[in-house]
Structures are given as structure tokens and as C-alpha cells.
C-alpha positions in Angstrom: 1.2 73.5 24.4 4.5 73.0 21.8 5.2 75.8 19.6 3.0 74.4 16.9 -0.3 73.5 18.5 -2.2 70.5 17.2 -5.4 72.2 15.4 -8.9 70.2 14.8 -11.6 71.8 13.0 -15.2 70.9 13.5 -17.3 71.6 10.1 -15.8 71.4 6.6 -18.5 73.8 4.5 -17.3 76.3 2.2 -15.6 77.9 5.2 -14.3 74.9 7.0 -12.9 73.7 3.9 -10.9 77.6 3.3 -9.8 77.2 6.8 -8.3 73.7 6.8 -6.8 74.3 4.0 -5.0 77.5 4.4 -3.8 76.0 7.9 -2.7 72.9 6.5 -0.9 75.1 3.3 1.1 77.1 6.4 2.3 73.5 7.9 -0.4 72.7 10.3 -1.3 69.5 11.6 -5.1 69.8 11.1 -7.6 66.7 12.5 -11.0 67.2 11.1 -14.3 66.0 11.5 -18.3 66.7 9.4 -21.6 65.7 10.4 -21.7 64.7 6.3 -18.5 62.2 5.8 -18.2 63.2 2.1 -17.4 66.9 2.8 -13.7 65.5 4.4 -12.8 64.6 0.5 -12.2 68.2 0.0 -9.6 68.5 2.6 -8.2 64.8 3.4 -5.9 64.5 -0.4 -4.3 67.7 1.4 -2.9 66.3 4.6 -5.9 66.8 6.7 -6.4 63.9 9.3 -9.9 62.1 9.6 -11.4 61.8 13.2 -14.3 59.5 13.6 -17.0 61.9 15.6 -16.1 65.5 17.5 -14.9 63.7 20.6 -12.1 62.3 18.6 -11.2 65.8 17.4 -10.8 66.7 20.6 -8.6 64.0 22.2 -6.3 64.7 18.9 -6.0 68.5 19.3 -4.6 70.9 21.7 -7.0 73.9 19.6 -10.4 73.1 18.9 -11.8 75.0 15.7 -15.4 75.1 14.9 -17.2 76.6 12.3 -20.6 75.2 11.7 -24.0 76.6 10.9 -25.4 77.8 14.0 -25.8 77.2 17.6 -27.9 74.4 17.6 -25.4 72.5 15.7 -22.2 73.8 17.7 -24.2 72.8 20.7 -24.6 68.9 19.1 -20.9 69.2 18.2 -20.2 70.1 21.6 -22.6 68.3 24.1 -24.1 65.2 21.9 -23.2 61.9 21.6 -19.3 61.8 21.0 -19.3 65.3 21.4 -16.3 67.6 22.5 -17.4 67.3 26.2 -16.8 63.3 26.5 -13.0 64.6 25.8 -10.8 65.9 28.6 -10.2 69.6 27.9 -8.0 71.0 30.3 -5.5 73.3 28.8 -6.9 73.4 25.5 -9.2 75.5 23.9 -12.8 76.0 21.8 -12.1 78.5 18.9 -15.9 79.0 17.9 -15.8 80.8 14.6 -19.7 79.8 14.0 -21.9 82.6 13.7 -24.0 82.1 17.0 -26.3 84.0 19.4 -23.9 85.6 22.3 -26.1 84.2 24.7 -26.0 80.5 23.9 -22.9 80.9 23.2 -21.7 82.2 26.9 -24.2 79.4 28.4 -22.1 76.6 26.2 -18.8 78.0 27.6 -19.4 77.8 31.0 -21.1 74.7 30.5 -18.3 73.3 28.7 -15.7 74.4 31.1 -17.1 72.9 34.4 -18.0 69.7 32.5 -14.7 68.9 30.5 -12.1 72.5 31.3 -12.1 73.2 28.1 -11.7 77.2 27.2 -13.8 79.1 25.0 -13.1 82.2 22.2 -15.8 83.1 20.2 -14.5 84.3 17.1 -16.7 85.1 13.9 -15.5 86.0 11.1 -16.2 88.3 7.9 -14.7 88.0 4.2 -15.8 84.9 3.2 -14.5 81.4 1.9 -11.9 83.4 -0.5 -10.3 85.5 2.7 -10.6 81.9 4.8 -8.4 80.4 1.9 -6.1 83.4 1.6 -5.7 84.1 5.5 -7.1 88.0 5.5 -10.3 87.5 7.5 -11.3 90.2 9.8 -12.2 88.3 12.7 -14.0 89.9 16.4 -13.3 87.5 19.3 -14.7 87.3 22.9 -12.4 85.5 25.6 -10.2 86.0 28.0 -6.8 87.7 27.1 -4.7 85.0 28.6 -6.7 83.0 26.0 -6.5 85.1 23.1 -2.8 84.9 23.5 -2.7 81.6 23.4 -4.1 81.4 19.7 -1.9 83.8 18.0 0.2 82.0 16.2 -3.0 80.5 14.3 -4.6 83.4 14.2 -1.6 85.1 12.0 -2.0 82.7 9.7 -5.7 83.2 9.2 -6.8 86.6 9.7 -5.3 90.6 8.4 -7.9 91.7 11.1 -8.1 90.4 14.4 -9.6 92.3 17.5 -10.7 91.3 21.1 -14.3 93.2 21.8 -14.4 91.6 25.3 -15.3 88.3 27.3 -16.6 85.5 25.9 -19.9 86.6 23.9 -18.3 89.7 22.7 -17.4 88.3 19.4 -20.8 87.0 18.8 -22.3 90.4 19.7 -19.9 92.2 17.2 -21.2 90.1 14.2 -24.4 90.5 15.3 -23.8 94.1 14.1 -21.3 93.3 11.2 -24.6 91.1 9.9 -26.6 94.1 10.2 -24.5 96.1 7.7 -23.9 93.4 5.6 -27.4 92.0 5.2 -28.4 95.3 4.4 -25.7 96.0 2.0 -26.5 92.8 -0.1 -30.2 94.0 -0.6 -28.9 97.7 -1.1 -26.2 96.8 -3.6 -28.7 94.1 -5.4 -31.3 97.3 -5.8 -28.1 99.8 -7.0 -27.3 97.1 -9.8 -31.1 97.0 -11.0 -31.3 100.3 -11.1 -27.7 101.1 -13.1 -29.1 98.2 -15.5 -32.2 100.0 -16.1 -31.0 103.4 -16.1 -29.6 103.5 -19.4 -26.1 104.7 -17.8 -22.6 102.7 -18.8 -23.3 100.0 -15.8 -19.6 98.6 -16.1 -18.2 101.8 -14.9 -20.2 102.6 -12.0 -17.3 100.9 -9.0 -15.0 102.8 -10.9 -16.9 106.3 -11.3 -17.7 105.9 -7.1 -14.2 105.1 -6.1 -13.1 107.0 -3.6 -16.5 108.7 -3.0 -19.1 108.1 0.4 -20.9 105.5 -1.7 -17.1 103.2 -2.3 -16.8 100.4 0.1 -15.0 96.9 0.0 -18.6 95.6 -0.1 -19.9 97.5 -3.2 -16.6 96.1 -4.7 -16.8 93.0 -3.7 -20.6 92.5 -4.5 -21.2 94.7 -7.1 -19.6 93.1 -9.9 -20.4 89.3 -8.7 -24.2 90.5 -9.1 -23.8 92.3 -12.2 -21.9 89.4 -14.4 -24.4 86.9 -12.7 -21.8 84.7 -11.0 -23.2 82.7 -8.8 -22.1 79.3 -9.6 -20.3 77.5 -7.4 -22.0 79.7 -4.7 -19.2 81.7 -2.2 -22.4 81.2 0.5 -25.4 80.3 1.1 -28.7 82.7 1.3 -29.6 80.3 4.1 -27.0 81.3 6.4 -27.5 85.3 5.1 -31.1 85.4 6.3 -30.3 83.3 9.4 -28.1 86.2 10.5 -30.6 88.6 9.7 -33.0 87.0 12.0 -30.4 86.9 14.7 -30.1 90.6 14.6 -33.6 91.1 14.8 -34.0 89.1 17.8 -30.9 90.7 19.9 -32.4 94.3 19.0 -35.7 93.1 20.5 -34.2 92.3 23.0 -32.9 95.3 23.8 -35.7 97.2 23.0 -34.4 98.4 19.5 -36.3 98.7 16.8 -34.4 98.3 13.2 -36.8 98.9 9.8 -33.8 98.9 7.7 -32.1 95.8 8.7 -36.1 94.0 9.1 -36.4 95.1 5.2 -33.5 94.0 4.2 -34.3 90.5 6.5 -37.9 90.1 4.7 -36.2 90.2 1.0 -34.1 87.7 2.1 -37.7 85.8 3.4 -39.1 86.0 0.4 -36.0 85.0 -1.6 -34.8 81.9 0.6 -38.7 80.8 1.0 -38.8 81.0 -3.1 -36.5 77.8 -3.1 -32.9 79.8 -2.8 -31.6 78.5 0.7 -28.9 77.5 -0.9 -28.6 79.9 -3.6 -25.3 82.2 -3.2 -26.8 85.0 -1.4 -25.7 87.6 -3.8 -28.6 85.7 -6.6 -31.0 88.2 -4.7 -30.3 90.2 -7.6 -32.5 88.2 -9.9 -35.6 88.2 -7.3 -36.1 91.8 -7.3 -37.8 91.6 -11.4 -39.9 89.1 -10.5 -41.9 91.5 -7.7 -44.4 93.5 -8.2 -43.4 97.7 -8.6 -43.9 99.1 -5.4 -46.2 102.6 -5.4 -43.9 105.9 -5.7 -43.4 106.8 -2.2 -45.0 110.7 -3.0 -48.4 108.9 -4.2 -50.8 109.6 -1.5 -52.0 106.8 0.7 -55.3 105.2 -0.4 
């Protein structure tokens, strides 16, 4: 590979879009390529070049970037008709930064490589479209390390945070658990707001008053005042892709036998929110479903 690897990214959504152009704004030569054509507008006036179909991608690009909505469509990226597979991948690489289960996502791998030698990192990410378009996502990667050094000149440009957890599949299994708090936190921080909004205290001040304190976390700033000035327009997310996560979580800790009532809670909010019509509300809106359900009893009244 040159100095300066050709990049393609698969998947221009709200985070595709960050990526692309963040990599094309540090001198990147990006080719990209989305299931829905009218997406590419948002990158192409910036340099990006238009492939016809993921194949294309492919044969253009010595780095392979994907970041599309879960494994099912990774898999069609990858293994359907003009899919990355039809392209000859030896010496390049699949930089997966979907959010995906860690087991489809070790079975595509190998898949992958015996059928076209293409490598594979999985590498999710956390911080969202504004971190994509600024380059201080904390990504967790699986892949070999010969890989992972092969991928750190874009990874510089795209991430304060980056850290190998193991082969490929580790990165996947990390977000699993990175979901787990997150998820949570979004139901936990919409219930704080309702109740500093009901409480009668001075709402406004409540990040500042917990600075510093066990309660203070980049979440809670992050979230807390989105969901109190009601900002949810253009969404950062989607609630879709929040409860999708959630359910991944549930089914890895099944499988290994774990139980989780918090994180299933915080999952069935999210069920009743995205099944209300909000799939692709910005999943901090949650806020505004919790008024609309009936009060709960107080957890001292005695069972019935």
C-alpha cells in the first residue's frame, strides 16, 4: 500500500456521511457507495468519488470502510450481487465499523477471506455523527495486529480513542457492552430530566451542580441538555439503531447465561417508544414518551 491508502466507504447515513467527510477534509481520496443513491449528494460536492455497487468500491480502494445498519446489511454489502467478494482482496482490508453481532461478524471474515483474501477489523465506534465529523471517536477494534497497524494512519485522523480488545470479533463484543451502558444511560438520563422538570429545583443548573461528582459523566453532558431544550431536529441517530443494540445485548447475555434486568428495562422503553412510530426519532426524543405512560405504583405499596 502507498503512504496514503485509497479509502472507500460502504454506507453514507449520518455516520457514513461524518466519516467521509472528515477523511476527505484531511486529504483523502474517498470512493463511496449507498444502497439509497441520493444519500451520495451529501458527500460527492466534497470530493468524494461515486462507485456504481460495493464491488466497485472495492476494486477502487486498498481500505474498505463500512458502516451500515447491521449485519444483515454488511452481509449484502459484502456477499450479494456486486458485493465486496466479486472483488479481488488480497492485500487489502474490511474496516467494519457497523455495529454487528461478533459472531456473524467472525463467520463473514473468514468467509470473506478464503473467497476473495480480503482482511477483516471490526471496529465500532462511540461518539456519534459530531465525533465522526470532528475525528475524536473512541473506537474498540478486533483483528490481527499486523492488521491494525496497517490502518493507522486513518485511524489518526478519525478517532482520540482507539484500542485493540483482541481478534477479530473482539470489537463487536466490546460495543456489545459499551451499548449496554449507553442504552441504559439514555432511559436513565431521560427519567433524571423528568424528574428535575418536575421537582421544582432550578433544572438548568443540575450538569453544572453534579460536575465533578459520581453522578458527572460525558453522557449526562452530552444528553442531558439535548433532552432538556427538546433538540431533536435534525436527529444525531436514530432510536431504531438504539433499540437494535439493546436487543443485541440481550441476546449475547443469553447466551452466556447472563441475566441483565437493567439493560432489558431500559431495552423495553425503547420497545415501546420505537413501536409508538419513533424508529426514526433521535433516540434522545425518549424524553417526551415517559408523560404519556401511566405512573407506575410506589415501589413500598404492597403487592396486590
Amino acid at each position: 500500500m502507498s503512504a496514503k491508502p485509497r479509502i472507500g466507504f460502504i454506507g453514507i447515513g449520518l455516520m457514513g456521511e461524518a466519516f467521509t467527510r472528515r477523511l476527505l477534509d484531511r486529504a483523502w481520496s474517498v470512493t463511496v457507495w449507498n444502497l439509497e443513491p441520493e444519500r451520495l449528494d451529501k458527500v460527492a460536492p466534497y470530493g468524494a468519488l461515486i462507485a456504481k455497487s460495493p464491488r466497485q468500491v472495492a476494486e477502487s480502494s486498498d481500505i474498505v470502510c463500512m458502516c451500515v445498519y447491521d449485519a444483515s446489511a454488511v452481509a449484502n454489502c459484502v456477499f450479494g450481487s456486486d458485493g465486496v467478494s466479486e472483488a479481488a482482496g488480497e492485500q487489502k482490508l474490511i474496516v467494519d465499523f457497523s455495529t454487528c453481532n461478533p459472531e456473524a461478524t467472525r463467520e463473514m471474515a473468514a468467509r470473506l477471506y478464503h473467497q476473495s483474501g480480503f482482511r477483516w477489523i471490526d471496529a465500532p465506534v462511540s461518539g456519534g455523527p459530531p465525533a465522526a465529523r470532528a475525528g475524536t471517536l473512541t473506537i474498540m477494534a478486533g483483528g490481527a495486529c499486523e492488521d491494525i497497524e496497517k490502518i493507522q494512519a486513518l485511524i489518526a485522523d478519525v478517532a482520540a480513542n482507539f484500542t485493540r480488545m483482541g481478534e477479530v470479533g473482539a470489537g463487536q463484543t466490546t460495543k456489545i457492552i459499551n451499548q449496554a451502558v449507553v442504552g441504559v444511560g439514555f432511559a436513565l438520563i431521560a427519567e433524571a430530566v423528568m424528574l428535575a422538570e418536575r421537582s421544582g429545583i432550578e433544572a438548568d443548573l443540575l450538569i453544572n451542580c453534579l460536575s465533578g461528582g459520581l453522578a458527572d459523566s460525558n453522557l449526562l453532558r452530552y444528553l442531558y441538555p439535548q433532552m432538556r431544550s427538546r433538540d431533536f431536529d435534525p436527529p444525531r441517530a436514530y432510536a431504531r439503531q438504539l433499540y437494535k443494540d439493546l436487543k443485541n445485548v440481550h441476546e449475547f447475555a443469553s447466551g452466556l447465561g447472563l441475566a441483565l434486568p437493567v439493560v432489558d428495562t431500559a431495552t423495553a422503553q425503547y420497545r415501546s417508544f420505537v413501536g409508538a412510530g419513533n424508529e426514526m426519532a433521535d433516540p434522545a426524543a425518549i424524553v417526551d414518551h415517559y408523560p404519556t405512560q401511566a405512573q407506575p405504583p410506589s415501589p413500598e405499596a404492597p403487592s396486590t
